[in-house]
C-alpha positions as CSV (number, residue, x, y, z in Angstrom):
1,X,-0.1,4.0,16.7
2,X,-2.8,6.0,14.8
3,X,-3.1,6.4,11.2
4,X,-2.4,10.3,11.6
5,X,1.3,8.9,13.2
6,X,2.0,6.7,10.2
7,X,4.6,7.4,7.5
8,X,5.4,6.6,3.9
9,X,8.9,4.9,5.5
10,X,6.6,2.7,7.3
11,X,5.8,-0.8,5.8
12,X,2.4,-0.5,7.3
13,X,1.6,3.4,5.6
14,X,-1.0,3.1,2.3
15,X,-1.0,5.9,0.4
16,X,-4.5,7.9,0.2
17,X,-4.9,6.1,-3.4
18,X,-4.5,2.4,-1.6
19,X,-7.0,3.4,0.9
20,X,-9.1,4.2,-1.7
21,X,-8.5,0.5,-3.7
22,X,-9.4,-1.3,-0.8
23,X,-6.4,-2.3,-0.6
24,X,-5.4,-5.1,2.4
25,X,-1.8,-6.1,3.0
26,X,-1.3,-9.9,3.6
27,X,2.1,-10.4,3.6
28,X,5.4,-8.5,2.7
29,X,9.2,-10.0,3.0
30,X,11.7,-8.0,1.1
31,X,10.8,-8.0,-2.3
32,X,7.5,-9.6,-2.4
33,X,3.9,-8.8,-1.1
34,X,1.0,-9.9,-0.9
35,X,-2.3,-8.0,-0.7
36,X,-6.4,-7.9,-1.4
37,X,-8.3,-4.9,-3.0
38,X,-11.7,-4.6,-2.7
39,X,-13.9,-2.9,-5.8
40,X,-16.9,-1.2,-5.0
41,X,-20.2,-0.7,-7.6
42,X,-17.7,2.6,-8.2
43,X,-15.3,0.5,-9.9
44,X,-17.2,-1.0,-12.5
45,X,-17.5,0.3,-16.1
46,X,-20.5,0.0,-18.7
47,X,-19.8,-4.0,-19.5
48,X,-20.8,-4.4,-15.6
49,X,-16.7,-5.3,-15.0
50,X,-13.8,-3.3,-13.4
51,X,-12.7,-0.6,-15.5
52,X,-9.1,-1.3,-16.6
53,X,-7.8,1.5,-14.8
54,X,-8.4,0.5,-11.0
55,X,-7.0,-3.0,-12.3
56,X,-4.0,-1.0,-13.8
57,X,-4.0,0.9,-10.4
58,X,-3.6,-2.0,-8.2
59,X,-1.0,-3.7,-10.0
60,X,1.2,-0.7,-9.7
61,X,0.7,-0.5,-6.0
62,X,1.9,-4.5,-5.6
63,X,4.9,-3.5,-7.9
64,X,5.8,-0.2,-6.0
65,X,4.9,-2.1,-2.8
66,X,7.5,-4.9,-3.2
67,X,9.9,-2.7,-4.1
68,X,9.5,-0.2,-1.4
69,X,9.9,-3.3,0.9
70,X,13.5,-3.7,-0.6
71,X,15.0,-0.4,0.2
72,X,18.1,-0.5,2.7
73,X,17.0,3.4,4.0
74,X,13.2,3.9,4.8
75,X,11.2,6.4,2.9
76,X,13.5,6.4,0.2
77,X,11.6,8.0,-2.8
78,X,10.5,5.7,-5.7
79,X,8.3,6.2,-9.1
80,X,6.7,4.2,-12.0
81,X,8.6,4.9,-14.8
82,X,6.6,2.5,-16.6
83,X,4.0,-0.4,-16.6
84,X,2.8,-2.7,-18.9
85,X,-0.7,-4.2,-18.6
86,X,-2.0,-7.4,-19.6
87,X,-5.7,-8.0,-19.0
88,X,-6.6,-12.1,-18.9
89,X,-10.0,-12.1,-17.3
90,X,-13.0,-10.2,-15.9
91,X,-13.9,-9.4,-12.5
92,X,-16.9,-7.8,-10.9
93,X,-17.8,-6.3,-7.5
94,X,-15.8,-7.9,-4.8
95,X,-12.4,-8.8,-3.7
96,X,-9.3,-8.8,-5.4
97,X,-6.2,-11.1,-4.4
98,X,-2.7,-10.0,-5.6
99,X,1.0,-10.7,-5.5
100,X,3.7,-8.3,-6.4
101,X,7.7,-8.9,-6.6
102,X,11.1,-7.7,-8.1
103,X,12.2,-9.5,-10.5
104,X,15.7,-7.0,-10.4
105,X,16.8,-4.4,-8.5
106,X,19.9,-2.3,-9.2
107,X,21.1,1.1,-7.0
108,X,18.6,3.2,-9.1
109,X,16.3,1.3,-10.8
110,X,14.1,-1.8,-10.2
111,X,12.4,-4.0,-11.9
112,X,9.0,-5.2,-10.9
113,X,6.0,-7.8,-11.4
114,X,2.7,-8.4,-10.4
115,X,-0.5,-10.8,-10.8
116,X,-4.4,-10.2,-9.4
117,X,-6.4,-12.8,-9.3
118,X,-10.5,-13.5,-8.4
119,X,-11.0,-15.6,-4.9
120,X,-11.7,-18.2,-7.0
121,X,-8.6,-18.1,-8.5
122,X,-9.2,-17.0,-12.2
123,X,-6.1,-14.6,-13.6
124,X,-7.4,-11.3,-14.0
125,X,-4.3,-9.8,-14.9
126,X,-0.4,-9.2,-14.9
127,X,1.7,-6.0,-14.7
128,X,5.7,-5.6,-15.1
129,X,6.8,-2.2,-14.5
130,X,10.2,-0.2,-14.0
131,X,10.8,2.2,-10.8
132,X,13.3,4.9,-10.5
133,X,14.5,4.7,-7.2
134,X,16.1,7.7,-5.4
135,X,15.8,11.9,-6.5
């Protein structure tokens, strides 16, 4: 199957904005997934790190991720209703490892977690964030 045949209700489909992270899926089992980013010399801010933002960005898409991998119909719709950010650590050009789950999910709204980490293991940060699932 090509990449032009792919769609959003297809656990393999990454949207234009996960292409652009890098972004490498690992694993996914209903309600969990696992995934690398890779940041690019275009990631990094003035301090020489990854700007916040892409960090912020790829934490969302391991929440949203595991709890796309949870709906009973494919391709339902889902959005972040909201996300907080912790940052713990710096990182600088490379890969990214990450994990994402649900911590709850009810008919219309979930519940969501995630943590990215250096290859070397060093938290760089954790996300929880709420989705509204459905129109």
């Amino acid at each position: 199957m090509s990449d032009s045949e792919l769609r959003p209700e297809d656990q393999t489909w990454e949207s234009p904005a996960a292409v652009t992270l890098g972004k490498k899926v690992i694993s996914v089992e209903p309600g969990r997934v696992k995934a690398s980013y890779y940041a690019g010399e275009n990631f990094i801010n003035r301090g020489g790190r990854i700007y916040g933002g892409f960090i912020a960005a790829m934490l969302d898409g391991l929440c949203g991720h595991a709890v796309r991998s949870t709906h009973e119909v494919p391709g339902t719709p889902q959005v972040t209703l909201e996300m907080k950010t912790s940052f713990l650590g710096a990182a600088g050009i490379g890969e990214l490892h990450g994990e994402g789950w649900v911590r709850h999910r009810g008919k219309s709204i979930a519940f969501a977690e995630a943590e990215l980490f250096t290859p070397e293991g060093t938290l760089v940060a954790r996300a929880s964030a709420t989705f509204k699932i459905g129109k």
